[in-house]
PDB file as gemmi writes it, atoms N, CA and C in Angstrom:
CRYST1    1.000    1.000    1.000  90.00  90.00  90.00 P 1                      
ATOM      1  N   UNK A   1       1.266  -6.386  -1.969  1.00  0.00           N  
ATOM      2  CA  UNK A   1       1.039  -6.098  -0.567  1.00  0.00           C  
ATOM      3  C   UNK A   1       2.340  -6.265   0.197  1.00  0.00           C  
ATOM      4  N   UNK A   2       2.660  -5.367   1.514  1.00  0.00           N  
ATOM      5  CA  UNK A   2       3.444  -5.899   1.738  1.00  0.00           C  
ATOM      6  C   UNK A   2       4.138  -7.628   2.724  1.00  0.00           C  
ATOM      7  N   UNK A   3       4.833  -7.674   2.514  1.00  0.00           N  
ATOM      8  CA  UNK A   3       4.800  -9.476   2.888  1.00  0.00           C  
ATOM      9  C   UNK A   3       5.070  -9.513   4.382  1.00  0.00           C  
ATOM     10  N   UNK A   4       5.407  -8.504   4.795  1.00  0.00           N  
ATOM     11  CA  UNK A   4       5.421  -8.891   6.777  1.00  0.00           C  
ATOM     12  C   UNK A   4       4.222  -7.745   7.058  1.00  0.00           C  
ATOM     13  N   UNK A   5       3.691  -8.295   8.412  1.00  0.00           N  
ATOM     14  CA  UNK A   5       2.766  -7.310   8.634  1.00  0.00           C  
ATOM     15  C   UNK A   5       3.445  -5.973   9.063  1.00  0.00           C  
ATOM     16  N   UNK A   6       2.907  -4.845   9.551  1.00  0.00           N  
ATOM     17  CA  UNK A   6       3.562  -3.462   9.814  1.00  0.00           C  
ATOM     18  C   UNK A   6       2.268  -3.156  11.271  1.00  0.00           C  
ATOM     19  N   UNK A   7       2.753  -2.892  11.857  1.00  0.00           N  
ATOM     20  CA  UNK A   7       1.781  -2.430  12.960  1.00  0.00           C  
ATOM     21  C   UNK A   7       1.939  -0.890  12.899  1.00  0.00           C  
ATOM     22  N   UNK A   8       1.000  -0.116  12.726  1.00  0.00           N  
ATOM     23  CA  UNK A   8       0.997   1.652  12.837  1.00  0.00           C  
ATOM     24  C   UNK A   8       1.646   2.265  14.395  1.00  0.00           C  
ATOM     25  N   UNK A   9       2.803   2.212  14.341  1.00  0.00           N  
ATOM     26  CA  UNK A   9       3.535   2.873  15.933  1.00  0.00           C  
ATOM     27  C   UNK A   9       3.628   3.964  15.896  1.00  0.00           C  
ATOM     28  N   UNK A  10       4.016   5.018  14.402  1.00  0.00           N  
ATOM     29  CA  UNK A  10       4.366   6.205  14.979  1.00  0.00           C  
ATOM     30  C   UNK A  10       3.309   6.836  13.995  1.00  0.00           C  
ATOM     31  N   UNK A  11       3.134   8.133  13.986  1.00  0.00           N  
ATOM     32  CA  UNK A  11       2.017   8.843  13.207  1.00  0.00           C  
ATOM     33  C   UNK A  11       2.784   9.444  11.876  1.00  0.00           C  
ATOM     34  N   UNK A  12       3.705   9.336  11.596  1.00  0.00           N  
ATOM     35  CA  UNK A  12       4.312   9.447   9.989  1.00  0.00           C  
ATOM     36  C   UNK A  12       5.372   8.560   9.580  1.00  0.00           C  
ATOM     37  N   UNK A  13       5.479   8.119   8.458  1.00  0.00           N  
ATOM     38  CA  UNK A  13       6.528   7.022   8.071  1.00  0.00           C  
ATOM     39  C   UNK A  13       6.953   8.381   6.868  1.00  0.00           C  
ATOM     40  N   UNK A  14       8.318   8.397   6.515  1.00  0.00           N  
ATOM     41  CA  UNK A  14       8.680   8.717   5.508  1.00  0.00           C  
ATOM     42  C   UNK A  14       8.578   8.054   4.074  1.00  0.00           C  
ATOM     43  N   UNK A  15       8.991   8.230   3.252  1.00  0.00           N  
ATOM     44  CA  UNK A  15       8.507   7.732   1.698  1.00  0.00           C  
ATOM     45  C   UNK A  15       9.785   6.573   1.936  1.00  0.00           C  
ATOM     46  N   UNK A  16      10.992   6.666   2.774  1.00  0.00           N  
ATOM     47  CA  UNK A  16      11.870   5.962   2.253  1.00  0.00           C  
ATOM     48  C   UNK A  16      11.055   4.024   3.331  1.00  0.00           C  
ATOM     49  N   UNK A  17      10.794   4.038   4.205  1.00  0.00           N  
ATOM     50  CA  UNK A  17       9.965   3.742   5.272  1.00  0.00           C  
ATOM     51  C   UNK A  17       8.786   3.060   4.416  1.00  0.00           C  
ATOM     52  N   UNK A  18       7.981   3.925   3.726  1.00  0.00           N  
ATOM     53  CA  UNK A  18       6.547   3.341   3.202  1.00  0.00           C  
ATOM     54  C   UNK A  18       7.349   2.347   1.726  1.00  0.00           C  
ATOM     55  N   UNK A  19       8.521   2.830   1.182  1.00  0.00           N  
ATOM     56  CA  UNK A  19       8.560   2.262  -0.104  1.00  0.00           C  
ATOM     57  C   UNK A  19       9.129   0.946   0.242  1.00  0.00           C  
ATOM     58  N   UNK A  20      10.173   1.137   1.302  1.00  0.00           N  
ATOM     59  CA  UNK A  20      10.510  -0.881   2.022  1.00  0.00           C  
ATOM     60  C   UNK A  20       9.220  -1.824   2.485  1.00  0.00           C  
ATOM     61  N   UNK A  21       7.978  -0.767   2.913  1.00  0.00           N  
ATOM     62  CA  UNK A  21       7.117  -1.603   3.119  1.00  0.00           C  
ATOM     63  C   UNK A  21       6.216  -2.304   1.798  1.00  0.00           C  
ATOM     64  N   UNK A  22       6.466  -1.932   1.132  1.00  0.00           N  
ATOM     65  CA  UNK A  22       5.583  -1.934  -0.331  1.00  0.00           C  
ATOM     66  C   UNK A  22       6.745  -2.769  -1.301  1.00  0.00           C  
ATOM     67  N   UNK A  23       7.783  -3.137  -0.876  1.00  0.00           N  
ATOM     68  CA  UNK A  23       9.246  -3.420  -2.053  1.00  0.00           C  
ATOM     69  C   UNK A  23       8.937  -2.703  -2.828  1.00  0.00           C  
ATOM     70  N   UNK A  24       9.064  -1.168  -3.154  1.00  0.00           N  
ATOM     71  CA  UNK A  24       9.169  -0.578  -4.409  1.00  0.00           C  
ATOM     72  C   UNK A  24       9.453   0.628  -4.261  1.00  0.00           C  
ATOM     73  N   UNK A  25      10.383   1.184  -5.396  1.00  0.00           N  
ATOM     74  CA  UNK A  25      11.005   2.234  -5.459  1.00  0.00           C  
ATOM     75  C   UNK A  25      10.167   3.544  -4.662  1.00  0.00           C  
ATOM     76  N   UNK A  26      11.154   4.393  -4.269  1.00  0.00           N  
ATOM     77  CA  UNK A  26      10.512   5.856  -3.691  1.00  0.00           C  
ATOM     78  C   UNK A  26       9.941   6.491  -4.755  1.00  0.00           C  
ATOM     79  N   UNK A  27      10.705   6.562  -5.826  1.00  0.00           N  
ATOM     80  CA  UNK A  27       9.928   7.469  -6.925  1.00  0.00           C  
ATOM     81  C   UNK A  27       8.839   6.508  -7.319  1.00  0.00           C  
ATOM     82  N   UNK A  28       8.370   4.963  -6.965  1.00  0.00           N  
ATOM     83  CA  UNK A  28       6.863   4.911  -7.481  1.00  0.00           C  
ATOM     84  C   UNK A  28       5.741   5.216  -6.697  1.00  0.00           C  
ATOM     85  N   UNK A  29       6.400   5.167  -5.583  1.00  0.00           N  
ATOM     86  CA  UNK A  29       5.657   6.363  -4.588  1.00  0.00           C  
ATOM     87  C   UNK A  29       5.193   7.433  -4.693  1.00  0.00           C  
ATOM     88  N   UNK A  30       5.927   8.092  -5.662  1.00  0.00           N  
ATOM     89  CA  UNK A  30       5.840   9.748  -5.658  1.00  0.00           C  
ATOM     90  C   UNK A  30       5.494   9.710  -7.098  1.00  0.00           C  
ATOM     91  N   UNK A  31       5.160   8.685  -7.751  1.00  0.00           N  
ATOM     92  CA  UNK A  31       4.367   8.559  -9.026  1.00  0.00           C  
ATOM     93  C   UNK A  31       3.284   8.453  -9.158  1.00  0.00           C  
ATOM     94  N   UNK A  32       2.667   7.071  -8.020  1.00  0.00           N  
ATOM     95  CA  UNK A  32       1.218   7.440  -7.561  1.00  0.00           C  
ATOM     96  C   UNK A  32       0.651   8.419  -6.403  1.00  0.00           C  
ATOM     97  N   UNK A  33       1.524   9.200  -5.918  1.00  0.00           N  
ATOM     98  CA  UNK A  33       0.974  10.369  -4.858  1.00  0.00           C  
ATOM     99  C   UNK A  33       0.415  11.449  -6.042  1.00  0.00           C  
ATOM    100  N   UNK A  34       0.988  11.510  -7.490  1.00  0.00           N  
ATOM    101  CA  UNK A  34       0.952  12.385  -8.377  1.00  0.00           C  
ATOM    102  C   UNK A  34      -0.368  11.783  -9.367  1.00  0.00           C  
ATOM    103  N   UNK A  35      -0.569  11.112  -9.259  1.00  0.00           N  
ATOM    104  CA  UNK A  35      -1.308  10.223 -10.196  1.00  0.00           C  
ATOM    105  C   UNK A  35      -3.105   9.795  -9.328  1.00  0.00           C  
ATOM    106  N   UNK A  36      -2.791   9.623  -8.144  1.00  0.00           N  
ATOM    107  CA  UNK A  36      -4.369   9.459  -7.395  1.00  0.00           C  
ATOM    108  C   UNK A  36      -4.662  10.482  -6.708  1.00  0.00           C  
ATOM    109  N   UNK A  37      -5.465  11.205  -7.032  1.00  0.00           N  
ATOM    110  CA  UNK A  37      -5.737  12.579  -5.697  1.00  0.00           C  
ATOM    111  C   UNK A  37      -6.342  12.194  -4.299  1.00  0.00           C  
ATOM    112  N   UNK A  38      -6.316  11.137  -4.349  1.00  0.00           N  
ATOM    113  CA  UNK A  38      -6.974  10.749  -2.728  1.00  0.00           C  
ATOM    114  C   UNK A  38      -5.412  10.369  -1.638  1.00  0.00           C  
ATOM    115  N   UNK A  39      -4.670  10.453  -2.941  1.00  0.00           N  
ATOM    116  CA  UNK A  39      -3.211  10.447  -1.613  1.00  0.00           C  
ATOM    117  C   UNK A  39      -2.841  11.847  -1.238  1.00  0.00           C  
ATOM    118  N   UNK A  40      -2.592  11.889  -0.563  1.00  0.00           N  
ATOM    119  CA  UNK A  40      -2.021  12.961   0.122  1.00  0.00           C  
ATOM    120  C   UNK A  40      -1.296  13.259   1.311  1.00  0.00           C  
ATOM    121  N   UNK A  41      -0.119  12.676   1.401  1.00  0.00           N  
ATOM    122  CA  UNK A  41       1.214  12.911   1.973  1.00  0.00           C  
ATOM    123  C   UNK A  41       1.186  13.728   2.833  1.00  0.00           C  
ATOM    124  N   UNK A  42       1.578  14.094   4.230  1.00  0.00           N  
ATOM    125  CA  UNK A  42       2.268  15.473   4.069  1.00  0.00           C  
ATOM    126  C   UNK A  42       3.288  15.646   3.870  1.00  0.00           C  
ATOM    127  N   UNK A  43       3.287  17.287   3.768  1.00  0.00           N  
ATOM    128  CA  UNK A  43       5.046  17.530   3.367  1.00  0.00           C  
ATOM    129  C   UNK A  43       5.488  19.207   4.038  1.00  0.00           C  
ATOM    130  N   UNK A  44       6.887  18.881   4.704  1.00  0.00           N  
ATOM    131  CA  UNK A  44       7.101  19.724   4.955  1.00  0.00           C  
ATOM    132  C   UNK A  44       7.966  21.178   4.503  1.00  0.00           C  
ATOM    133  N   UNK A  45       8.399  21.698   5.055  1.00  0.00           N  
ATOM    134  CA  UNK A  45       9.129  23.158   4.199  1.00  0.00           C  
ATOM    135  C   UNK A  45       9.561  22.152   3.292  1.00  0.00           C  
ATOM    136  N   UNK A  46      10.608  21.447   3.758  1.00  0.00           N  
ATOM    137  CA  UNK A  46      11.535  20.738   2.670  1.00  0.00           C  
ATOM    138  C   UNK A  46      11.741  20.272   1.586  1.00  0.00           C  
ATOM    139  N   UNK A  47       9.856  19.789   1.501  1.00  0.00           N  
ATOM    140  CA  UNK A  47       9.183  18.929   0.593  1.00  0.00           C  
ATOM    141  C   UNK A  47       9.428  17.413   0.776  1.00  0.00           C  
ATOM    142  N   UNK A  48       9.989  16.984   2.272  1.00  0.00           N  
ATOM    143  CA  UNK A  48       9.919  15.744   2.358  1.00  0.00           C  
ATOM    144  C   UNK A  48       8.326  15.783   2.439  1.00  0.00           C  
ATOM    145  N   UNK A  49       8.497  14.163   2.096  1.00  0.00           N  
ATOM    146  CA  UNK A  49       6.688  13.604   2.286  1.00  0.00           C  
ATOM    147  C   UNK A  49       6.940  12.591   3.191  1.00  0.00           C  
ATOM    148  N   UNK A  50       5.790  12.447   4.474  1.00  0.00           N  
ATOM    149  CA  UNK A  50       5.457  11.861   5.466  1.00  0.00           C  
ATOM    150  C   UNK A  50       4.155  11.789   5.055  1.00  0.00           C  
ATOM    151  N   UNK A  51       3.749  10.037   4.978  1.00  0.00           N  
ATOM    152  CA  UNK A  51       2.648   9.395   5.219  1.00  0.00           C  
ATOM    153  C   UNK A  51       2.101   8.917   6.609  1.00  0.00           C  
ATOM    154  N   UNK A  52       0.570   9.085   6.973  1.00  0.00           N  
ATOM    155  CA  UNK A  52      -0.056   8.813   7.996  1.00  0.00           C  
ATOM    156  C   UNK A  52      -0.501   7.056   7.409  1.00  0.00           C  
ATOM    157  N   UNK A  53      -0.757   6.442   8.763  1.00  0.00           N  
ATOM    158  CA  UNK A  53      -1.583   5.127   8.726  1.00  0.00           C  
ATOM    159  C   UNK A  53      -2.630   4.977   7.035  1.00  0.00           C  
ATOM    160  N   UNK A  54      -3.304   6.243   7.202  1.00  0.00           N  
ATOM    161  CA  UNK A  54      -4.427   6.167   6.507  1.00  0.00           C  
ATOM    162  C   UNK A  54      -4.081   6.201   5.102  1.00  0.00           C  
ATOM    163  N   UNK A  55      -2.725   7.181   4.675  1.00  0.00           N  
ATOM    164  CA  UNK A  55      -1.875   7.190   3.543  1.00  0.00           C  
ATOM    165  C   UNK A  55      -1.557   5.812   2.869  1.00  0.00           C  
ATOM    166  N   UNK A  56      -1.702   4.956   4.439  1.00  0.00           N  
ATOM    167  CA  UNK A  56      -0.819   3.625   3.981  1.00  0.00           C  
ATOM    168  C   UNK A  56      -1.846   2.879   2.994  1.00  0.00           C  
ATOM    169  N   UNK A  57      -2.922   2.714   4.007  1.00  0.00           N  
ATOM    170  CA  UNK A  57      -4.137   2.119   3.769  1.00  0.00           C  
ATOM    171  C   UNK A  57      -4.722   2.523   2.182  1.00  0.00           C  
ATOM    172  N   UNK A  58      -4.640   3.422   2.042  1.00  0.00           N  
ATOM    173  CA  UNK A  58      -5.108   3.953   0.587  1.00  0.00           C  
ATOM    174  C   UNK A  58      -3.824   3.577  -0.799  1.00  0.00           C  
ATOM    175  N   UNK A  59      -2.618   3.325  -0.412  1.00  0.00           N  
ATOM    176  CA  UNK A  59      -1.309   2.848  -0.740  1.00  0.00           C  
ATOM    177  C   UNK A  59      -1.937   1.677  -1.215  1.00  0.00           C  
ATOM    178  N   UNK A  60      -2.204   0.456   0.295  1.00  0.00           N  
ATOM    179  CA  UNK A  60      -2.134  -1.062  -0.361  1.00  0.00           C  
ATOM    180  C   UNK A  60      -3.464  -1.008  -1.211  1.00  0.00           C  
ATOM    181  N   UNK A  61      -4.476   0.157  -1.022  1.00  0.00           N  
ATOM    182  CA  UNK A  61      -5.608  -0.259  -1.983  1.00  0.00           C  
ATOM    183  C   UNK A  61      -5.291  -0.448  -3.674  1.00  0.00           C  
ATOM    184  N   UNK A  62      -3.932   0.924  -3.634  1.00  0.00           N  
ATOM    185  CA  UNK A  62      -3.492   0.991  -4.825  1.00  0.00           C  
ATOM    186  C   UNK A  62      -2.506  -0.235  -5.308  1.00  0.00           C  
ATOM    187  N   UNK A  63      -1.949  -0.428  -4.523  1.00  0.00           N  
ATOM    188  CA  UNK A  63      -1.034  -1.959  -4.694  1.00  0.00           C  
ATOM    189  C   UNK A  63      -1.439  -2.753  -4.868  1.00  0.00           C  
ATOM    190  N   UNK A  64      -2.796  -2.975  -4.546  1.00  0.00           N  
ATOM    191  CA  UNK A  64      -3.369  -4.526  -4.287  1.00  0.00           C  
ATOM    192  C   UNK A  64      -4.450  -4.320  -6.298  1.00  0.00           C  
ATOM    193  N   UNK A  65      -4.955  -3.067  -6.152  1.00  0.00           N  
ATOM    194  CA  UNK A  65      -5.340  -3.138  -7.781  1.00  0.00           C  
ATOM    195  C   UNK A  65      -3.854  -2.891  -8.776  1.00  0.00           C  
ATOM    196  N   UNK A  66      -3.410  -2.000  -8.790  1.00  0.00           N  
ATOM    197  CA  UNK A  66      -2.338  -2.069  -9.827  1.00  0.00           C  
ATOM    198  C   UNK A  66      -1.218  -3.166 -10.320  1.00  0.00           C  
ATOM    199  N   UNK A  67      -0.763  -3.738  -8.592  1.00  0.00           N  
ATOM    200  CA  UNK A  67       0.312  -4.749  -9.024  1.00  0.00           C  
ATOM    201  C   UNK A  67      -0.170  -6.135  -8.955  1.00  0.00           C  
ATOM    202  N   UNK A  68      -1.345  -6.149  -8.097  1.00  0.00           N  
ATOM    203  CA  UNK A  68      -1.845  -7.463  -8.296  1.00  0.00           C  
ATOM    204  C   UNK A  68      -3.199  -8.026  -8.650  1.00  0.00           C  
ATOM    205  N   UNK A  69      -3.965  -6.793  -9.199  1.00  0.00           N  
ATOM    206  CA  UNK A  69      -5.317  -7.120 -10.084  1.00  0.00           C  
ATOM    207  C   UNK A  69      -4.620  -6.846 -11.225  1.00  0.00           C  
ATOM    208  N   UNK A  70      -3.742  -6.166 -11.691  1.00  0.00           N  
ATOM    209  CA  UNK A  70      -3.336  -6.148 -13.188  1.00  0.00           C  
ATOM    210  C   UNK A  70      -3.900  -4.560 -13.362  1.00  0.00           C  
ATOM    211  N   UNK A  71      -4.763  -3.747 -12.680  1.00  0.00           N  
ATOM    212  CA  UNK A  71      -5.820  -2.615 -13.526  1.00  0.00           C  
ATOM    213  C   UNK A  71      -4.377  -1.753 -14.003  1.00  0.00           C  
ATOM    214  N   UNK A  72      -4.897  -1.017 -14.907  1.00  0.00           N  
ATOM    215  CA  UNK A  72      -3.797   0.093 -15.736  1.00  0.00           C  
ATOM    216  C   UNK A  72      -4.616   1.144 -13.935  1.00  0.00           C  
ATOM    217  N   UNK A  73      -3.193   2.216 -14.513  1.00  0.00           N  
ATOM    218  CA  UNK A  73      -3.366   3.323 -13.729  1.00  0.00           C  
ATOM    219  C   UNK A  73      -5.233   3.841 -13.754  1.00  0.00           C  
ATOM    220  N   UNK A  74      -5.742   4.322 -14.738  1.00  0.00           N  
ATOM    221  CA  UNK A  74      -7.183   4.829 -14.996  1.00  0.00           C  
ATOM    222  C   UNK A  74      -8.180   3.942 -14.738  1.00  0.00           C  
ATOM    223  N   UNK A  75      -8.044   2.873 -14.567  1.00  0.00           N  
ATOM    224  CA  UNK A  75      -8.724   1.762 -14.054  1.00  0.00           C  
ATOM    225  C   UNK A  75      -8.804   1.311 -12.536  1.00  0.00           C  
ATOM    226  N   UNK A  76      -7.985   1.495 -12.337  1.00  0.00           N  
ATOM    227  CA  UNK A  76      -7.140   1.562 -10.353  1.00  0.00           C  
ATOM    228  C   UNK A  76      -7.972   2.613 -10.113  1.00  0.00           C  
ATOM    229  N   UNK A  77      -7.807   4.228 -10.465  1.00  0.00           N  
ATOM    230  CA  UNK A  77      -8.669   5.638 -10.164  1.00  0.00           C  
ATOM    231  C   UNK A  77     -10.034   5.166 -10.361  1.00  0.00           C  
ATOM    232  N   UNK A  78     -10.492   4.918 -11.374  1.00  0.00           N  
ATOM    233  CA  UNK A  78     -12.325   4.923 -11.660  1.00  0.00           C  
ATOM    234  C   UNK A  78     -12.258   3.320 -10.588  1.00  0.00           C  
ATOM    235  N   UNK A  79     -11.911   2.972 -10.202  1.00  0.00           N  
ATOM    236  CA  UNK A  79     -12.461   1.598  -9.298  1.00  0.00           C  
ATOM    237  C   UNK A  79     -12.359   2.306  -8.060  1.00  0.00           C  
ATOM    238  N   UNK A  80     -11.618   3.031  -7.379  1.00  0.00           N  
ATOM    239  CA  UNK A  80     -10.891   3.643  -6.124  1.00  0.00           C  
ATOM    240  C   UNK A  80     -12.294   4.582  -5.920  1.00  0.00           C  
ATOM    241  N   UNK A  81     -12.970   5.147  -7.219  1.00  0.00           N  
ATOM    242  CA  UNK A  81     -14.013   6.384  -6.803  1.00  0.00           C  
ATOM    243  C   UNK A  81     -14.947   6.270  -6.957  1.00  0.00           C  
ATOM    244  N   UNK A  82     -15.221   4.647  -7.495  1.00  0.00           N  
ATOM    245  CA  UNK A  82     -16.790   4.171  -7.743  1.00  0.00           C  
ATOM    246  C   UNK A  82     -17.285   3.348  -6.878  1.00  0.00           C  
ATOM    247  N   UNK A  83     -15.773   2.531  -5.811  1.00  0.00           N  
ATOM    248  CA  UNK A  83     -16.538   1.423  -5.299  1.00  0.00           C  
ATOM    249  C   UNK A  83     -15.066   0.517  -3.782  1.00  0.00           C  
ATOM    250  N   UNK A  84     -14.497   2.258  -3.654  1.00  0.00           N  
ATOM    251  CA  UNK A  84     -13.241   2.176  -2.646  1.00  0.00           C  
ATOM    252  C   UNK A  84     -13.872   1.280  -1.649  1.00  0.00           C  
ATOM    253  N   UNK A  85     -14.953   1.433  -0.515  1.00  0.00           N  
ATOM    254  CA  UNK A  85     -15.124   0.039   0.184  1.00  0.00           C  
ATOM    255  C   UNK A  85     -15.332  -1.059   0.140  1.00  0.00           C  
ATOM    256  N   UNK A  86     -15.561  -1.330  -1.270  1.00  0.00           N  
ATOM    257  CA  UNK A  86     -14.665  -3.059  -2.131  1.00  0.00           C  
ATOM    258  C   UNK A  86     -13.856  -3.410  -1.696  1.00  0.00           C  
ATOM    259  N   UNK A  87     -12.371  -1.786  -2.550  1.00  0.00           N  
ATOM    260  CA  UNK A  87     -11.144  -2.352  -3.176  1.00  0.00           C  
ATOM    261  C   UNK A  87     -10.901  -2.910  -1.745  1.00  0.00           C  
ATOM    262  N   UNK A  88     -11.069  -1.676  -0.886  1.00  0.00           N  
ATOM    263  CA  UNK A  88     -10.431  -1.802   0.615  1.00  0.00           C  
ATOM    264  C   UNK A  88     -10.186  -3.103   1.187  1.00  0.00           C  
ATOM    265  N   UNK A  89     -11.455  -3.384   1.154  1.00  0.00           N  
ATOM    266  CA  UNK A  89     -12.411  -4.842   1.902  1.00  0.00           C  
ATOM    267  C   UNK A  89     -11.143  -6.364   1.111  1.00  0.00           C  
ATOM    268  N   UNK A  90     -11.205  -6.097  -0.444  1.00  0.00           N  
ATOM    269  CA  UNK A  90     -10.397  -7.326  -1.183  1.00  0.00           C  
ATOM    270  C   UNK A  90      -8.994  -6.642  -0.524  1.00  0.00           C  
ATOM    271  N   UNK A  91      -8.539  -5.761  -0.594  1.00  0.00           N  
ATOM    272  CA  UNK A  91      -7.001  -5.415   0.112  1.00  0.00           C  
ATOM    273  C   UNK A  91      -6.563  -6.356   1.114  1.00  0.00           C  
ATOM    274  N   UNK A  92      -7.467  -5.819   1.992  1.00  0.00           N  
ATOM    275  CA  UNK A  92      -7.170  -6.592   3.314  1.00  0.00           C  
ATOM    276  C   UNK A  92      -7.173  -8.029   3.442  1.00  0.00           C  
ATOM    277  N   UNK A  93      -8.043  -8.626   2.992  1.00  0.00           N  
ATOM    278  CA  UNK A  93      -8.232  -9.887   2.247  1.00  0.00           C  
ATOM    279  C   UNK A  93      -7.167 -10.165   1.717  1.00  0.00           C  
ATOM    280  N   UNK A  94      -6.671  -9.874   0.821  1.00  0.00           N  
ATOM    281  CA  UNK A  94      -5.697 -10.418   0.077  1.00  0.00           C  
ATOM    282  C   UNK A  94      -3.657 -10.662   1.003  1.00  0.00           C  
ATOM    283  N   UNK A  95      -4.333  -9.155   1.909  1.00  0.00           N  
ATOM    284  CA  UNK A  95      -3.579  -9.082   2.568  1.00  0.00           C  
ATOM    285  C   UNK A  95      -3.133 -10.608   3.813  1.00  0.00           C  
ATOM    286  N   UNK A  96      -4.320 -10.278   4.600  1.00  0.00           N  
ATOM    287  CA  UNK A  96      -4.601 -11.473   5.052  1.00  0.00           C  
ATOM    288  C   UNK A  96      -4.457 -13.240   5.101  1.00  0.00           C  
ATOM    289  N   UNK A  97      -4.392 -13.202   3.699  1.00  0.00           N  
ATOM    290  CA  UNK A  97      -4.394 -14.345   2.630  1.00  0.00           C  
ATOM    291  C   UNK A  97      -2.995 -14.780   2.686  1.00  0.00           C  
ATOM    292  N   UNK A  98      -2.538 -13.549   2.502  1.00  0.00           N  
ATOM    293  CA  UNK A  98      -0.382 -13.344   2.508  1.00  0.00           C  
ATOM    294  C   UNK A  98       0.150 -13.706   3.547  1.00  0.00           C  
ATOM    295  N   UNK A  99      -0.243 -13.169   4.399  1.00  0.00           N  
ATOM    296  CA  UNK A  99       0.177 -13.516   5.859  1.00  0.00           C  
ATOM    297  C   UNK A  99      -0.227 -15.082   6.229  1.00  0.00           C  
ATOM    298  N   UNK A 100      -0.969 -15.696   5.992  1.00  0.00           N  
ATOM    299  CA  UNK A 100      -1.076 -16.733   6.546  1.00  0.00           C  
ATOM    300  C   UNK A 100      -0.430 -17.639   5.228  1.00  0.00           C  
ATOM    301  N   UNK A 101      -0.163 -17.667   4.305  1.00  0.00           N  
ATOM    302  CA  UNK A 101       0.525 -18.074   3.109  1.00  0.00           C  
ATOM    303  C   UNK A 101       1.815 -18.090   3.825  1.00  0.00           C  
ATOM    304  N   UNK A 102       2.152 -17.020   4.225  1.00  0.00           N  
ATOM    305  CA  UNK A 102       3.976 -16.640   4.819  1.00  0.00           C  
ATOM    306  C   UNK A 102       3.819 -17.992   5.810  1.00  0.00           C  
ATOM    307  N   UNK A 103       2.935 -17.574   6.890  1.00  0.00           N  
ATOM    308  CA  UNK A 103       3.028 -18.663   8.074  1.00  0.00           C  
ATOM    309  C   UNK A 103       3.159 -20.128   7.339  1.00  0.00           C  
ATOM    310  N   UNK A 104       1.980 -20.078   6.627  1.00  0.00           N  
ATOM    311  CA  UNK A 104       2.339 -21.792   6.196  1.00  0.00           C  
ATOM    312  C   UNK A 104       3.733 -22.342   5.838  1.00  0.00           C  
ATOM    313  N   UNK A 105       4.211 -21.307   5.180  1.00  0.00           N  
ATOM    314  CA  UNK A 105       5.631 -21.836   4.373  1.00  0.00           C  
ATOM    315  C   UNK A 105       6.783 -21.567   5.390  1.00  0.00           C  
ATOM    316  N   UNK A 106       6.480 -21.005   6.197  1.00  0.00           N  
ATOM    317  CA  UNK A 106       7.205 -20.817   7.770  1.00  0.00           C  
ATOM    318  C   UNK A 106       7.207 -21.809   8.103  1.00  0.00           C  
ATOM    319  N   UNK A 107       5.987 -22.918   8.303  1.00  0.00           N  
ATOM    320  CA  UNK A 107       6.228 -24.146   9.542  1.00  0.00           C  
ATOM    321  C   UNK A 107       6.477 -24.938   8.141  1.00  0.00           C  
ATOM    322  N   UNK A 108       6.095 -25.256   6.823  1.00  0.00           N  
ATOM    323  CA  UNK A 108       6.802 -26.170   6.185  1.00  0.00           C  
ATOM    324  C   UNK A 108       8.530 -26.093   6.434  1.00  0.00           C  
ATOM    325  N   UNK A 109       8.499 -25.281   6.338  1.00  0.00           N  
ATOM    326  CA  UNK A 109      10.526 -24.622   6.359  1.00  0.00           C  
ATOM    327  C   UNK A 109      10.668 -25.558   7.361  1.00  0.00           C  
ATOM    328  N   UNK A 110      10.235 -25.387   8.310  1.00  0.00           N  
ATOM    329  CA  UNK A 110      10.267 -25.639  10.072  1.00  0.00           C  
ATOM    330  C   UNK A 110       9.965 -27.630  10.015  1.00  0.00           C  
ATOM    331  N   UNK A 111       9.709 -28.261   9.482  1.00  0.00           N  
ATOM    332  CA  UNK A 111       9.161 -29.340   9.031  1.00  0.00           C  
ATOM    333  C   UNK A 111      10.216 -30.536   8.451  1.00  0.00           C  
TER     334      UNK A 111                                                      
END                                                                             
C-alpha cells in the first residue's frame, strides 16, 4: 500500500505519479494493466497512460493481494471477480492500519 496517504486532487495521475505512489516500478504498472482486465488506464494518441481515482483504487486492491497477501497473479484475478467488495473493504483496512502504524512511529520518533 502506499505509505503516505494521497488525497485524489486532479482527475488523472500519470503511470510515472501512480508508480511513486505504490514504490514500484512503471513497467509493474504496465504489467498489471496487461494482466487484470478491470484496469483500464486511459491513454492517449501517444499511448501515455493516465489513471483516474478509481484506477487507483482497483491498483491498491491489486497491491494489497499480490504484494501483501502473497496471492500469485491468477489468484489476485479469481479473488478480484469472485468477491472484489472484500478485497476492497481488507485494502482499505489494511490501508488504514498503515497510516496509523506511520503515526505511531511518528510520535515514538518524537518521544
Amino acid at each position: 500500500m502506499p505509505s503516505k496517504e494521497k488525497t485524489f486532487e486532479k482527475t488523472y495521475y500519470s503511470i510515472g505519479e501512480v508508480a511513486k505512489m505504490f514504490d514500484v516500478n512503471t513497467s509493474l504498472i504496465r504489467f498489471w494493466e496487461t494482466e487484470f482486465d478491470i484496469l483500464k488506464p486511459y491513454k492517449n494518441k501517444k499511448g501515455n497512460r493516465y489513471f483516474t481515482a478509481e484506477d487507483i483504487k482497483v491498483l491498491e486492491s491489486i497491491f494489497y493481494l499480490v504484494k501483501e497477501k502473497g496471492y500469485t497473479l491468477q489468484g489476485a484475478k479469481e479473488k478480484l471477480k469472485t468477491n472484489r467488495a472484500d478485497v476492497d473493504r481488507n485494502a482499505e483496512i489494511m490501508k488504514t492500519l498503515n497510516k496509523l502504524k506511520q503515526f505511531l512511529l511518528d510520535i515514538k520518533t518524537e518521544l
